[in-house]
N, CA, C and O of each residue as an XYZ file, in Angstrom:
508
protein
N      80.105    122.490    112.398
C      80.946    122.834    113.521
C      80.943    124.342    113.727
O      81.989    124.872    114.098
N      79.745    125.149    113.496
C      79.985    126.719    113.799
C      79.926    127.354    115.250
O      80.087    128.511    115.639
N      79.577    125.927    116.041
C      79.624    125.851    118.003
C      81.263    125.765    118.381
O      81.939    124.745    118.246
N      81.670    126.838    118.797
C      82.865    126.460    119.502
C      83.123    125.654    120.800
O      82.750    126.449    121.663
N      83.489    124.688    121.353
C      83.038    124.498    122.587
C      84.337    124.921    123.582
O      85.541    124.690    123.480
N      83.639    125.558    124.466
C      85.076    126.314    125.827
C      85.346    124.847    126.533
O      84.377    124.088    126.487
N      86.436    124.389    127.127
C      86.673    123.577    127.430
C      86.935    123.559    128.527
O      86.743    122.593    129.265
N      87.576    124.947    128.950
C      87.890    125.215    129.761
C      86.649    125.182    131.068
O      86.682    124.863    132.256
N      85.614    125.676    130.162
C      85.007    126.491    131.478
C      84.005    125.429    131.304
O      82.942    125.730    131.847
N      83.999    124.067    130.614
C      82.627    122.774    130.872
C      83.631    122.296    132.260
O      84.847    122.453    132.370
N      82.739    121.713    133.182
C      82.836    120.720    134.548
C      83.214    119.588    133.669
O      83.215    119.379    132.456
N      83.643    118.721    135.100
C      84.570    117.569    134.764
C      83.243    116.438    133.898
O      83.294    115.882    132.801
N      82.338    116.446    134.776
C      81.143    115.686    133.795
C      80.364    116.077    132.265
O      79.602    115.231    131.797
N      80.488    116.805    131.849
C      80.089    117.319    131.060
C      81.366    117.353    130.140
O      81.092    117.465    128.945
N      83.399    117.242    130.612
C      84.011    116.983    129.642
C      84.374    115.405    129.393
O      84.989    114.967    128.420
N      83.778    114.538    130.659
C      83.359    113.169    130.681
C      82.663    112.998    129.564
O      83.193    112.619    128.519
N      81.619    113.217    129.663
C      80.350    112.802    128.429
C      81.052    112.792    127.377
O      81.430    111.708    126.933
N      81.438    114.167    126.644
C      82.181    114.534    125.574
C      83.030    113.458    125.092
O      83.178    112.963    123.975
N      83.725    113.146    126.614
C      85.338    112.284    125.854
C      84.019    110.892    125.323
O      84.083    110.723    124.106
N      83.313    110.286    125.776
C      82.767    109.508    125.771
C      82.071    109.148    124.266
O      82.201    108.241    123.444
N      81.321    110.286    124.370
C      81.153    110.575    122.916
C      82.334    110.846    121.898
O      81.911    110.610    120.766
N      83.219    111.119    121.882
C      84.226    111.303    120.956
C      85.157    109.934    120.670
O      85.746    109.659    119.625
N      85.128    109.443    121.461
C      85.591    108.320    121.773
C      84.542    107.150    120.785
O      84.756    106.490    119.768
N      83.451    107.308    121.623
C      82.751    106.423    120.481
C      82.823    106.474    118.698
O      82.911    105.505    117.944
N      82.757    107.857    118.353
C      82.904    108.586    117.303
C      83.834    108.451    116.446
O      83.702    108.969    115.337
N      84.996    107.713    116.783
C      86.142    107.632    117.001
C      86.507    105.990    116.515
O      87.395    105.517    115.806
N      85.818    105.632    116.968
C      86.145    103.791    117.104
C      84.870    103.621    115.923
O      84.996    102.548    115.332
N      83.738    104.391    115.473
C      83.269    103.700    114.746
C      84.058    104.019    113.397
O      84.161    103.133    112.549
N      84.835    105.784    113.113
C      85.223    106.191    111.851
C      86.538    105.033    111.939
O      86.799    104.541    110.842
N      87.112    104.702    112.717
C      88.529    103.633    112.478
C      88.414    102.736    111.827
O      89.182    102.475    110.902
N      86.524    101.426    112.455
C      86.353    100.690    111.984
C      85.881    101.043    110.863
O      86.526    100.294    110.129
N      84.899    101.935    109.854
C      84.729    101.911    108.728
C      86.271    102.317    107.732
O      86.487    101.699    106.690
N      87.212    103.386    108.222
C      88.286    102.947    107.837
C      89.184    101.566    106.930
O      89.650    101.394    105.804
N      89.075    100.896    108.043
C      89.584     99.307    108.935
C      89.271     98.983    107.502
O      90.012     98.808    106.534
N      87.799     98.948    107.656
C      87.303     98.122    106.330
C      87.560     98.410    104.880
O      88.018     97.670    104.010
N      87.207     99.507    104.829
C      87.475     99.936    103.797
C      88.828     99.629    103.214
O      89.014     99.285    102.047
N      89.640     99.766    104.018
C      91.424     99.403    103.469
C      91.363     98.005    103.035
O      91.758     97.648    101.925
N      90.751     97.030    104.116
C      90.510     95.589    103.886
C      90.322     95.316    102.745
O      90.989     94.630    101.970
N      88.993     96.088    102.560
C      88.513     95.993    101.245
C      89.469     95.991     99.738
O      89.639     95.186     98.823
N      89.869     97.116    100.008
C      90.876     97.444     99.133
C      92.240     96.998     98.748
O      92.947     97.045     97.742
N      92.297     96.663     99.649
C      93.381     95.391    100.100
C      93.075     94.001     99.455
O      93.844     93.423     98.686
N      92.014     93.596     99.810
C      91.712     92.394     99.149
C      91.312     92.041     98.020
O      91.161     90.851     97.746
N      91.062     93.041     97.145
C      90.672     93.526     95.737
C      91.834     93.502     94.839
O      91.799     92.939     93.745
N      93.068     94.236     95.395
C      94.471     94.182     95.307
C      94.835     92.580     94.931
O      95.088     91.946     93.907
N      94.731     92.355     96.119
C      95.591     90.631     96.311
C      94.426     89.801     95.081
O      95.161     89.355     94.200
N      93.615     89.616     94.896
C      92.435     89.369     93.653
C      93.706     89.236     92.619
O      94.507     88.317     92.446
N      93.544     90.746     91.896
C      93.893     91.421     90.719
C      95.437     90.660     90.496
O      95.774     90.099     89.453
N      96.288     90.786     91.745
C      97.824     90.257     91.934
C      98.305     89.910     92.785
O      98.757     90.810     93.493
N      98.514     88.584     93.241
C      99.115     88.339     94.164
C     100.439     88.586     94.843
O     101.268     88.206     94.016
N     101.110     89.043     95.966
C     102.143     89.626     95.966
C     103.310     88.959     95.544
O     104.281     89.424     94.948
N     103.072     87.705     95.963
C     104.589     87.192     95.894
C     104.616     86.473     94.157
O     105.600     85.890     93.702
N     103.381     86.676     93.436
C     103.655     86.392     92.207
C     104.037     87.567     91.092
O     104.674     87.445     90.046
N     103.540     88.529     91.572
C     104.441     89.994     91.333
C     105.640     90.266     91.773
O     106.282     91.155     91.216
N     106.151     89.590     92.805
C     107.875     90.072     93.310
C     108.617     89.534     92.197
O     109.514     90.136     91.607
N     107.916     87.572     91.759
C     109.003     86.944     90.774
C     108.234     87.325     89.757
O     108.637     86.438     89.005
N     107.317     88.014     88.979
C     107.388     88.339     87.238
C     108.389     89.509     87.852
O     109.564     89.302     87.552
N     108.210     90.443     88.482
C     109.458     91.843     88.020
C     111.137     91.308     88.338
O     112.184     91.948     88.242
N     110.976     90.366     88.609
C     111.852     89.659     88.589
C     112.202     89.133     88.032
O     113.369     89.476     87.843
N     111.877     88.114     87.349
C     111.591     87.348     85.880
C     112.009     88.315     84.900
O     112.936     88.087     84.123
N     111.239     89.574     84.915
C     111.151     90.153     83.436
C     112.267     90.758     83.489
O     112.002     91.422     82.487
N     113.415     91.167     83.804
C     114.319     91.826     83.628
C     115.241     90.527     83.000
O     115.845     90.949     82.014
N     115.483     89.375     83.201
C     116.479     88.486     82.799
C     115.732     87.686     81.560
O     116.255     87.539     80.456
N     114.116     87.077     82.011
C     113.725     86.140     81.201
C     113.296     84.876     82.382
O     112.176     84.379     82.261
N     114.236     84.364     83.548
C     114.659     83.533     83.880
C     114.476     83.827     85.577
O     114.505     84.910     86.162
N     114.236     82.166     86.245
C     114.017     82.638     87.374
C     115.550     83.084     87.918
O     116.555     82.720     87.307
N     115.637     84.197     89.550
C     116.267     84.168     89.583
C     117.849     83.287     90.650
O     117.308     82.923     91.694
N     118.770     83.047     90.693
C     119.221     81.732     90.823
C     119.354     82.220     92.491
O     119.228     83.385     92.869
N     119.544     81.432     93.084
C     119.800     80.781     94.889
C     121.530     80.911     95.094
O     122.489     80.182     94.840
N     121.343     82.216     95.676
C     122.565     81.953     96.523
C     123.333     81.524     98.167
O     123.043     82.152     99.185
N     123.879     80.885     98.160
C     124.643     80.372     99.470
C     124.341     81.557    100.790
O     124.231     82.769    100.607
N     124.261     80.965    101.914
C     124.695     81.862    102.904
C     125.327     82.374    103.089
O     125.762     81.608    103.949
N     126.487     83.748    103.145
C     127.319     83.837    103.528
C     127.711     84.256    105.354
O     127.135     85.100    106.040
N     128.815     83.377    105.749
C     128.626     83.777    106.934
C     129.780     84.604    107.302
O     130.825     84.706    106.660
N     129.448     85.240    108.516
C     130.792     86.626    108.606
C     132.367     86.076    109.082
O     132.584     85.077    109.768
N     133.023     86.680    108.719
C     134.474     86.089    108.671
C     135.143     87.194    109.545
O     136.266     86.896    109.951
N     134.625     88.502    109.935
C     135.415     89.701    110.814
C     135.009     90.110    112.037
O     134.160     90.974    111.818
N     135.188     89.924    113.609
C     134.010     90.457    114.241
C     135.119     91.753    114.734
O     136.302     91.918    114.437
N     134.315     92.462    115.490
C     135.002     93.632    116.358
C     135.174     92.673    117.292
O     134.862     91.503    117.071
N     135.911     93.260    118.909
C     136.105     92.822    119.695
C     135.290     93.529    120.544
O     134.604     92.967    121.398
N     135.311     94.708    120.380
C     134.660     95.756    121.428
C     132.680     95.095    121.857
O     132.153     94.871    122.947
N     132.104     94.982    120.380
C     130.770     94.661    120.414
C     131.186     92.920    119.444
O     131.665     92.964    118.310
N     130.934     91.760    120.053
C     131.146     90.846    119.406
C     130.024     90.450    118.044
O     130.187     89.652    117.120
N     128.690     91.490    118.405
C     127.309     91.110    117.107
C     127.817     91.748    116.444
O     127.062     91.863    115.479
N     128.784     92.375    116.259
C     128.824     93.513    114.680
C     129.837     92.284    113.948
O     130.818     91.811    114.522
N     129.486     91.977    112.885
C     130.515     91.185    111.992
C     130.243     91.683    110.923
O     129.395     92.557    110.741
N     131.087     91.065    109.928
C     131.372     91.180    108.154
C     131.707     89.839    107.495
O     132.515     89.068    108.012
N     131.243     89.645    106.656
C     131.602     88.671    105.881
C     132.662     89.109    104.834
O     133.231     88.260    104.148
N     132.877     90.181    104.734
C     134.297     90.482    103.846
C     133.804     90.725    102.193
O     134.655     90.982    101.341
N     132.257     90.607    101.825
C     131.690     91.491    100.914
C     131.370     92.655    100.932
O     131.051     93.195    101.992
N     131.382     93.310     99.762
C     131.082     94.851     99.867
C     131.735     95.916    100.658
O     132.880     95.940    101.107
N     130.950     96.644    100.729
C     131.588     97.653    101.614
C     131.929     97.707    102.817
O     131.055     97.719    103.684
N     133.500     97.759    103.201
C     133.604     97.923    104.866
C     132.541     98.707    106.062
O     132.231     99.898    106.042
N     132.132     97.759    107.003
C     131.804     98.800    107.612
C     132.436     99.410    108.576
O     133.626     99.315    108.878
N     131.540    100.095    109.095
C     132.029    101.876    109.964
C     132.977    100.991    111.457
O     133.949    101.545    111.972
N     132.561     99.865    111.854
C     133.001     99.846    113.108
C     134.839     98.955    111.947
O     135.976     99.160    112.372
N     134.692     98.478    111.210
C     136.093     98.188    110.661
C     136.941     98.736    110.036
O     138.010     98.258    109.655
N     136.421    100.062    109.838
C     137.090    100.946    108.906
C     137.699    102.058    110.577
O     138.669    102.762    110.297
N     137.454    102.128    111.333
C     137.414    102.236    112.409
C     138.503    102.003    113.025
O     139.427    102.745    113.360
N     138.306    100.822    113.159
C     139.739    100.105    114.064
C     140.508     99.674    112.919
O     141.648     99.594    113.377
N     140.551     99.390    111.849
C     142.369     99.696    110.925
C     142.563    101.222    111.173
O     143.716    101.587    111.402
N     141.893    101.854    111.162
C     142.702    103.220    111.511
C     143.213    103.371    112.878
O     144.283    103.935    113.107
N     142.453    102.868    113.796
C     142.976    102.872    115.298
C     144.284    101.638    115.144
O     144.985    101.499    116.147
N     144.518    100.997    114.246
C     146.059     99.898    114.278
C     146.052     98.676    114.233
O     146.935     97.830    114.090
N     144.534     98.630    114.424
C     144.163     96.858    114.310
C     144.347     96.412    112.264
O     144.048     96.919    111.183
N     144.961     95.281    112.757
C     145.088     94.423    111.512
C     144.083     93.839    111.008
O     143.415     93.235    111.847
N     143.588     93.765    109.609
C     142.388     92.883    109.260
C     142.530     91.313    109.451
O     141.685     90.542    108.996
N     143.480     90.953    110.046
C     143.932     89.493    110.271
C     143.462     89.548    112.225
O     142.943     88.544    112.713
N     143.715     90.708    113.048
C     143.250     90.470    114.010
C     142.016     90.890    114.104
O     141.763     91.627    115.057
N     141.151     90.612    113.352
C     139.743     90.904    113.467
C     138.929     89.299    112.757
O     137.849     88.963    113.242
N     139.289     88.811    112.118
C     139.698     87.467    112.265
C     138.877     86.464    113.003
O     139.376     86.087    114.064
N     137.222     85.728    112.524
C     136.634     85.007    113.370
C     137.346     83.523    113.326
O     137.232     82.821    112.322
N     137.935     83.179    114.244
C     138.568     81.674    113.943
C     137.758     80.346    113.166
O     138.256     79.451    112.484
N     136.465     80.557    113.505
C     135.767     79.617    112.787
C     136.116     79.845    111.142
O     136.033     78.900    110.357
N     136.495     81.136    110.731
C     135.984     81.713    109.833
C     137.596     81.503    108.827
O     137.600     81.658    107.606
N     138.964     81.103    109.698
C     139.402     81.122    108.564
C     140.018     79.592    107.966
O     140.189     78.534    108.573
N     140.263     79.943    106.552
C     140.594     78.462    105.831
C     141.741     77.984    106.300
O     142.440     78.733    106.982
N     142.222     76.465    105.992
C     143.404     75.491    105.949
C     143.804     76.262    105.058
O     143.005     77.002    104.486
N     145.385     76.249    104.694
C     146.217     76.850    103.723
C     145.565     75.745    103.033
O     144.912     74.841    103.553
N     145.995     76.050    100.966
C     145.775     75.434    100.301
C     144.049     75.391     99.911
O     143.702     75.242     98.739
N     143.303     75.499    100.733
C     141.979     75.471    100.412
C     141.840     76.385     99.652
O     142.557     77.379     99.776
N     140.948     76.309     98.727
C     140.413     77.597     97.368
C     139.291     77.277     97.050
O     138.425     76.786     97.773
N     139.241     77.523     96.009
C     138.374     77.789     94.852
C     138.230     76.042     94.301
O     139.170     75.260     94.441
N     137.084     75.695     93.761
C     137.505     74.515     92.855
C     137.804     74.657     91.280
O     137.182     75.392     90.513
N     138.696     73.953     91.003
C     139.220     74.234     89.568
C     139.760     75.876     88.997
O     140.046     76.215     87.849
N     139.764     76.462     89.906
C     141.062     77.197     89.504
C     142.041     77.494     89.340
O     142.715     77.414     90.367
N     142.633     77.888     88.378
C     144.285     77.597     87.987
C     145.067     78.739     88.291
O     144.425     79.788     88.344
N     146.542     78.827     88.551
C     147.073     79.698     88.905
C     147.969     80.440     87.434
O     148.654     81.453     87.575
C-alpha cells in the first residue's frame, strides 16, 4: 500500500470501479472469515457439546442433577404500564419501589388473579 489514492480528484467512474473492486475484495475476505469461524466452531462442538457442558458445570458443583423449579407467576402489576409485574421474589423493582413512595399500598398493586382464599398456605405447615 505505498500508492496513496486521491479520492477526491478520481471521476465518478474510476471511483465506481474501485467501489467494485473493494467490494468484491470484501465479500471474498468475509467468506474465508465465515469459514474459518465455522470451522472452528465445529471443532469446538466435536471436542464438547454445549448443552452437555452447561449440565457437567452444573453437575460438578453439587454432584447431582440440578432440580426443576415451578413457574412463578407475578402477583404485583403497576397500573401506569400494566407489562411491568413482580412476582414478590427478590428484589423490588424500580417501578414498585416507586409508587410505595408515591402512597400506593402493596395490597393496591395487587393482581386479582394473583391473590389467595384466606386460609390457603403452605402444605403441612404448622403454626
Amino acid at each position: 500500500m505505498g500508492k496513496k489514492l486521491d479520492l477526491e480528484e478520481m471521476g465518478f467512474d474510476e471511483l465506481w470501479l474501485l467501489h467494485g473492486e473493494l467490494t468484491k475484495v470484501l465479500t471474498e475476505k468475509i467468506t474465508a472469515e465465515k469459514l474459518e469461524l465455522e470451522r472452528r466452531l465445529a471443532q469446538l462442538n466435536r471436542a464438547s457439546p454445549i448443552g452437555e457442558a452447561e449440565e457437567r458445570s452444573a453437575n460438578s458443583r453439587t454432584g447431582r442433577p440440578r432440580r426443576k423449579y415451578p413457574k412463578v407467576l407475578p402477583k404485583y402489576r403497576t397500573p401506569s404500564a400494566p407489562t411491568e409485574t413482580w412476582s414478590g421474589r427478590g428484589k423490588q423493582p424500580r417501578w414498585l419501589v416507586a409508587a410505595l413512595r408515591s402512597g400506593h399500598k402493596l395490597e393496591d398493586l395487587l393482581i386479582a388473579s394473583a391473590e389467595k382464599p384466606p386460609g390457603k398456605g403452605r402444605r403441612g405447615r404448622r403454626s
